[in-house]
N, C-alpha and C positions, 0 to 999 in steps of 0.2 A: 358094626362099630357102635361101642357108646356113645348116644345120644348128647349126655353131657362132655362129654369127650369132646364131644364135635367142635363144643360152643367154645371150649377153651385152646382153637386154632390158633386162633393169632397168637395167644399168650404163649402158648408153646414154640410159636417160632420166635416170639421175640425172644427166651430163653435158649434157642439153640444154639447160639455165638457165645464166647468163655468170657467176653469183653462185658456184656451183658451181666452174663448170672453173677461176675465177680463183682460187679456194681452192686445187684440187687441183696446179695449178700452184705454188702457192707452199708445198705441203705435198713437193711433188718435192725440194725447194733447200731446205729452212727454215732453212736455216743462213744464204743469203743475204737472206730474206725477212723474220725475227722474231730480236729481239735475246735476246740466251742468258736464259735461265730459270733462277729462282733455285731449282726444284724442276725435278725431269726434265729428263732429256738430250733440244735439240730434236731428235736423229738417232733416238739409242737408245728414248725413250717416245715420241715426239711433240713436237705443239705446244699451248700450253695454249690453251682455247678463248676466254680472257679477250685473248692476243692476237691470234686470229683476231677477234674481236669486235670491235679496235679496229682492227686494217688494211681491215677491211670497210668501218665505217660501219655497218655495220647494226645491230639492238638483239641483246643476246645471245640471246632466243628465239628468234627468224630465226634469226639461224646455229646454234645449236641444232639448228634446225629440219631447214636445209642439213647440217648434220654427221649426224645420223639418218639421214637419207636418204640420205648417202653409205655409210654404215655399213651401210645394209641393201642396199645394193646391193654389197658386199664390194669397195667403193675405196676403204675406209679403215677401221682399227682401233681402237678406243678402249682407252682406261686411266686408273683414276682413281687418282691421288696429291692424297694429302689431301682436300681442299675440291672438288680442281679435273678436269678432264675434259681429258685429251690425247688428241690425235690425230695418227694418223701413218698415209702412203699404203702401201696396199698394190701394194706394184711389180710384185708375181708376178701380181696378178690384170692390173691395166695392161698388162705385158706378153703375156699370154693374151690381150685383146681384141685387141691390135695384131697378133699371130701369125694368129689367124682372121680378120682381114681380109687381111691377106698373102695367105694361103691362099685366101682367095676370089676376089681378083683375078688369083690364078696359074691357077682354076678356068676363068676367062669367057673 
């Protein structure tokens, strides 16, 4: 197995759930995704987690839930303004995972 592979364990399990990647997908664009926020910039802080809650559908503990777990897998960064909990993708880790699969397919 790829060595860099390895390192990108967690992130790929947080990616395994559809609830997950559709999040992280729309945490890529959030400008196309989540209507402007009256607190935080959605580029520069994030998105607040009160709209990921509602394009989900799901209850906010769920996503909650889903946003920790992205959090701890380092595909996304949190910040709290005010009351509320933003979140925004981390691109540099995204693009490392996609780099060591490159590299392993230029391996085989």
């Amino acid at each position: 197995m790829n060595k860099s592979l390895v390192t990108h364990l967690a992130a790929l399990r947080a990616l395994a759930n559809p609830h997950r990647v559709q999040i992280m997908e729309w945490l890529l664009d959030p400008q196309s995704h989540f209507p402007p926020q009256r607190d935080g910039d959605l580029v520069e802080d994030g998105v607040c987690v009160g709209f990921i809650t509602d394009k989900t559908g799901l209850s906010q503990p769920t996503v909650t839930s889903h946003m920790k777990n992205l959090e701890q897998a380092g595909l996304v960064s949190s910040k709290k303004i005010k009351n509320w909990v933003f979140y925004k993708a981390n691109q540099a880790a995204l693009q490392h995972i996609a780099s060591s699969f490159t590299q392993a397919g230029q391996t085989l």
